[in-house]
C-alpha positions as CSV (number, residue, x, y, z in Angstrom):
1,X,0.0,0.0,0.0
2,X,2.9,2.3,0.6
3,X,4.6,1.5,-2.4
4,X,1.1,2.6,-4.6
5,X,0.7,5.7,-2.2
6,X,4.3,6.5,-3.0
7,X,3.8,5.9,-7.0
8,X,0.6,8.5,-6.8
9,X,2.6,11.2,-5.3
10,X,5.0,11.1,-7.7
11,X,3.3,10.8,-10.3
12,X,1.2,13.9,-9.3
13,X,4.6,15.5,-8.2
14,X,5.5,15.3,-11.7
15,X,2.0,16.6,-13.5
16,X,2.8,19.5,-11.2
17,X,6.5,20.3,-11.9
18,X,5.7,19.4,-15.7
19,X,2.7,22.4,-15.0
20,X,4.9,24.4,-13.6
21,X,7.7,24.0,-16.4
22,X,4.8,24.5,-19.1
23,X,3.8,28.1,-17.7
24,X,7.3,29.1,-17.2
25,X,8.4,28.1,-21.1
26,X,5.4,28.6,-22.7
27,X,5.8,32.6,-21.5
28,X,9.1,33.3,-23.3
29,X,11.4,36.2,-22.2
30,X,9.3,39.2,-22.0
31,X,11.6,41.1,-24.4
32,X,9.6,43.3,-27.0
33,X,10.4,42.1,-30.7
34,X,10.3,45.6,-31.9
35,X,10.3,49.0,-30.6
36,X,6.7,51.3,-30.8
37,X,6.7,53.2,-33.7
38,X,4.2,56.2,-32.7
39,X,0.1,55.7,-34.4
40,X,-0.3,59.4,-36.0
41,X,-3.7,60.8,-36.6
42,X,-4.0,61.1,-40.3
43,X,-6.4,63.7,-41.1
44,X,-5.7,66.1,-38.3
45,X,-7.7,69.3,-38.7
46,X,-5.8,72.6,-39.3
47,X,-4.6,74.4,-36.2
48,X,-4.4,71.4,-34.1
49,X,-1.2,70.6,-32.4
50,X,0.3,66.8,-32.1
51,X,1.2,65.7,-28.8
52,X,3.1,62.6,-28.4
53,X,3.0,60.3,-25.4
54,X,6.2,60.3,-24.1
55,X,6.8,56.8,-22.5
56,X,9.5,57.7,-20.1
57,X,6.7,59.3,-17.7
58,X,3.8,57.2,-19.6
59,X,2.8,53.7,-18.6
60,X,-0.2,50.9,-19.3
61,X,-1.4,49.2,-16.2
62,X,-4.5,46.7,-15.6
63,X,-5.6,45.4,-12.2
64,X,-7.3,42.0,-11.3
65,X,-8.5,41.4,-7.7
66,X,-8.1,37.6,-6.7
67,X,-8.6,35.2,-3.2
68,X,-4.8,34.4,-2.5
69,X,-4.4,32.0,0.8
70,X,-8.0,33.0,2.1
71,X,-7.1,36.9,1.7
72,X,-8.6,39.4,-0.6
73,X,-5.4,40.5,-3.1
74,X,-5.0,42.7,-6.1
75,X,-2.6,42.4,-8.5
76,X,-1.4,45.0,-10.5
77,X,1.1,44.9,-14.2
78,X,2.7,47.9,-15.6
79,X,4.4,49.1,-18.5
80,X,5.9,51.4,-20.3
81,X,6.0,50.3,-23.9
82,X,3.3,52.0,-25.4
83,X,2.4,54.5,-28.3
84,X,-0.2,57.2,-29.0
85,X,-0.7,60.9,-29.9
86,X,-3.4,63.3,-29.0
87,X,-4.8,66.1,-31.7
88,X,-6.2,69.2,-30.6
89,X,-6.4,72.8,-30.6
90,X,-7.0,74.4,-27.1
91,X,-9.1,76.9,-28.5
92,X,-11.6,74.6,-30.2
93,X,-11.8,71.2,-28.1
94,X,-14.1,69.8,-30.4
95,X,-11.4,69.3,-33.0
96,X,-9.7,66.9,-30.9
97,X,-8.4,63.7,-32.1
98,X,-6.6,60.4,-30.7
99,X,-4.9,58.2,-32.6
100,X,-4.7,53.9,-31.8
101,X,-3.1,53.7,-28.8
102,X,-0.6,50.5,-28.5
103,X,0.9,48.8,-25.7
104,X,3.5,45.8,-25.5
105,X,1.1,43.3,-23.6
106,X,5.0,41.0,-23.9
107,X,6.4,44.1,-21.3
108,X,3.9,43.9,-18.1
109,X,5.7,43.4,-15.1
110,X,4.0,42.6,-11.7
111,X,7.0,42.5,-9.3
112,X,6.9,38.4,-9.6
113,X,8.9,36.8,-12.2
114,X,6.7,33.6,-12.7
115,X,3.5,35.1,-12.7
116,X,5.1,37.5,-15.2
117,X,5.7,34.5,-17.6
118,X,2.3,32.7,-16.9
119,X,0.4,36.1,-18.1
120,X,2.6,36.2,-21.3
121,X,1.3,32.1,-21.6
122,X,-1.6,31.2,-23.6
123,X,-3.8,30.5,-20.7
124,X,-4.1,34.4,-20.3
125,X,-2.8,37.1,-22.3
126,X,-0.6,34.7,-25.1
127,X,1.8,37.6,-25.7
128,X,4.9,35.6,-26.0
129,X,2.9,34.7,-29.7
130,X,3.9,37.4,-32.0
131,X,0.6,37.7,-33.3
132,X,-0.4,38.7,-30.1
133,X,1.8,41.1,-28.6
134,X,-0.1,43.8,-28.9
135,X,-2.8,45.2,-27.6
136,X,-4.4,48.3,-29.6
137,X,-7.2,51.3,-28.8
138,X,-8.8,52.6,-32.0
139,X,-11.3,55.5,-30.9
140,X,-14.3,55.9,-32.9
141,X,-15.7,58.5,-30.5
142,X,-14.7,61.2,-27.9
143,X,-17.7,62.8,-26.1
144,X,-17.5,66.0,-23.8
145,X,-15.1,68.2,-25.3
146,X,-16.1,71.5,-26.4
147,X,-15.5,75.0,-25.8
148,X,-11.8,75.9,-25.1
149,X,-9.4,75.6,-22.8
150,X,-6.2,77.6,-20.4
151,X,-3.3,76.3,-18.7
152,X,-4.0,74.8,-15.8
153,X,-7.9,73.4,-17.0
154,X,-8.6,70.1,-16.1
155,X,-11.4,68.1,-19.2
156,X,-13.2,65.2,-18.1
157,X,-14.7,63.0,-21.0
158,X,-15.0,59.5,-22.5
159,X,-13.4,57.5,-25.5
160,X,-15.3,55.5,-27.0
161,X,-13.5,52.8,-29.6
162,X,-12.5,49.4,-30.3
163,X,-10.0,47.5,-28.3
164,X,-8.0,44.4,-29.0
165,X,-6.7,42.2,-26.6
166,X,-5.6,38.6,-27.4
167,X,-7.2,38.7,-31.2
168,X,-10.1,39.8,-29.8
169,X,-12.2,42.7,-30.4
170,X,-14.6,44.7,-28.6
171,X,-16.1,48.4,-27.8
172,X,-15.3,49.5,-24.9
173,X,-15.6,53.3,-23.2
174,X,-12.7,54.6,-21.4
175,X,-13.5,57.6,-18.9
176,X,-11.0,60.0,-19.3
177,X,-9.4,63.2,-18.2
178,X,-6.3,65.5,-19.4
179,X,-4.9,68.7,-18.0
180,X,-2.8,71.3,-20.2
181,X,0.3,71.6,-17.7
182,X,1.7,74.5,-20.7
183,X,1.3,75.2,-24.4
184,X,4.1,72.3,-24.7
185,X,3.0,69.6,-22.7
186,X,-0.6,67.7,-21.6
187,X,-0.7,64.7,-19.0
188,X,-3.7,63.0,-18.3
189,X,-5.5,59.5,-17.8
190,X,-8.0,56.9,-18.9
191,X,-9.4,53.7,-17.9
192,X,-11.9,51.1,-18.0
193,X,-13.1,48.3,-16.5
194,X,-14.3,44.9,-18.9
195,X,-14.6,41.3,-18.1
196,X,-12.0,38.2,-18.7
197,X,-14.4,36.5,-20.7
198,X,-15.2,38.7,-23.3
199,X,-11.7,38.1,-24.8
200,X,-10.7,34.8,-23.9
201,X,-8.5,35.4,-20.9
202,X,-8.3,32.0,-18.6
203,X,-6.6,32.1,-15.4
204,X,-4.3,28.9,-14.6
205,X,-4.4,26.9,-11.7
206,X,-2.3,28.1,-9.0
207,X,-1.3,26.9,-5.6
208,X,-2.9,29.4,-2.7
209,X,-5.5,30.9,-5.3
210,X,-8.8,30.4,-4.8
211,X,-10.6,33.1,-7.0
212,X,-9.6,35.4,-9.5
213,X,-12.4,38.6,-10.4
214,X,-13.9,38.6,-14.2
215,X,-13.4,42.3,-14.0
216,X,-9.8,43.7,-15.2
217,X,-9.7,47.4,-14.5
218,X,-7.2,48.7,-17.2
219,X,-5.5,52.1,-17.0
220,X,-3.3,54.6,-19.1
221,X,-1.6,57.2,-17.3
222,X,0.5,60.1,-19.5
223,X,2.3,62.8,-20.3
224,X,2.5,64.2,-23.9
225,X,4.5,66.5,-25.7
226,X,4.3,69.0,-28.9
227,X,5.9,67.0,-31.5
């Protein structure tokens, strides 16, 4: 009898490690396989004014809540490999334009190295697949811009557009808000919330974990420049 019960914990010993080895492959190096080249908007009204994101004070974040040992948790990936530009003339906001918005999904780091690799794996975000590296923001819509606007003002407003995560695509509405800091530079932020399931994200079994939230909140904090 001990000789069986011995056999059955190795054998699920190694169904484990072979788990384990799978995710941490399958997720690849994280390295990007090409720089960002920046999305332009290409019919930009006249007297509108380009601003670039500038990734050094730019990043791309999402946040899942999970059940980790019996304790609510809430992980959190960031980067900064993205792209994007912003079109607008401060005296007439309703000119204003965005261009796609691209992030490396391949670059998100969570302060863990594995679980770094298992959300580039298949199971979840498959970014460590070429053909999914990135994910992309094409606005159709911006709603609540109008009038004009100083130094200093602060505009609330939504984005409405298609996003692609994973192959998949879907409209989503990002609430957003950006703040002229000078006639050079504009910082702002966006995000939204959308489920797991609407673009095929699975979540991997995991020791400790006994719940992960269908709700990703996802997030893009900036700082753009005149170009």
């Amino acid at each position: 009898m001990r000789k069986w019960i011995g056999w059955i914990f190795a054998a699920l010993l190694a169904v484990g490690l072979g788990g384990v080895a799978y995710v941490y492959f399958a997720g690849g190096s994280g390295e990007p396989s090409t720089e960002i080249t920046t999305p332009s908007v290409p019919d930009a009204a006249g007297g509108t004014t380009a601003f670039v994101i500038d990734e050094t004070r730019s990043e791309a974040s999402f946040e899942i809540g999970e059940v980790l040992r019996g304790s609510p948790n809430s992980v959190a990936g960031t980067t900064s490999e993205l792209g994007g530009q912003v079109v607008v003339d401060p005296a007439d906001l309703s000119t204003a334009q965005i261009s796609q918005i691209i992030v490396n999904a391949r670059t998100f780091a969570t302060g863990n190295g594995f679980r770094d690799r298992a959300i580039r794996g298949p199971i979840i975000l498959n970014s460590s697949d070429d053909e999914f590296e990135f994910i992309t923001f094409d606005p159709t819509e911006i709603a609540g811009l109008s009038g004009s606007a100083e130094v200093g003002d602060e505009m609330s407003f939504t984005v409405t557009g298609d996003l692609t995560v994973k192959g998949t695509t879907n409209e989503e509405v990002f609430d957003a808000t950006v703040t002229f800091v000078d006639e050079s530079t504009i910082d702002g932020s966006a995000s939204t919330t959308v489920l797991r399931e609407d673009y095929g994200i699975g979540i991997p079994n995991a020791p400790g974990v006994a719940d992960v939230s269908e709700e990703v909140t996802i997030s893009l904090t900036f700082v753009a420049v005149a170009s």
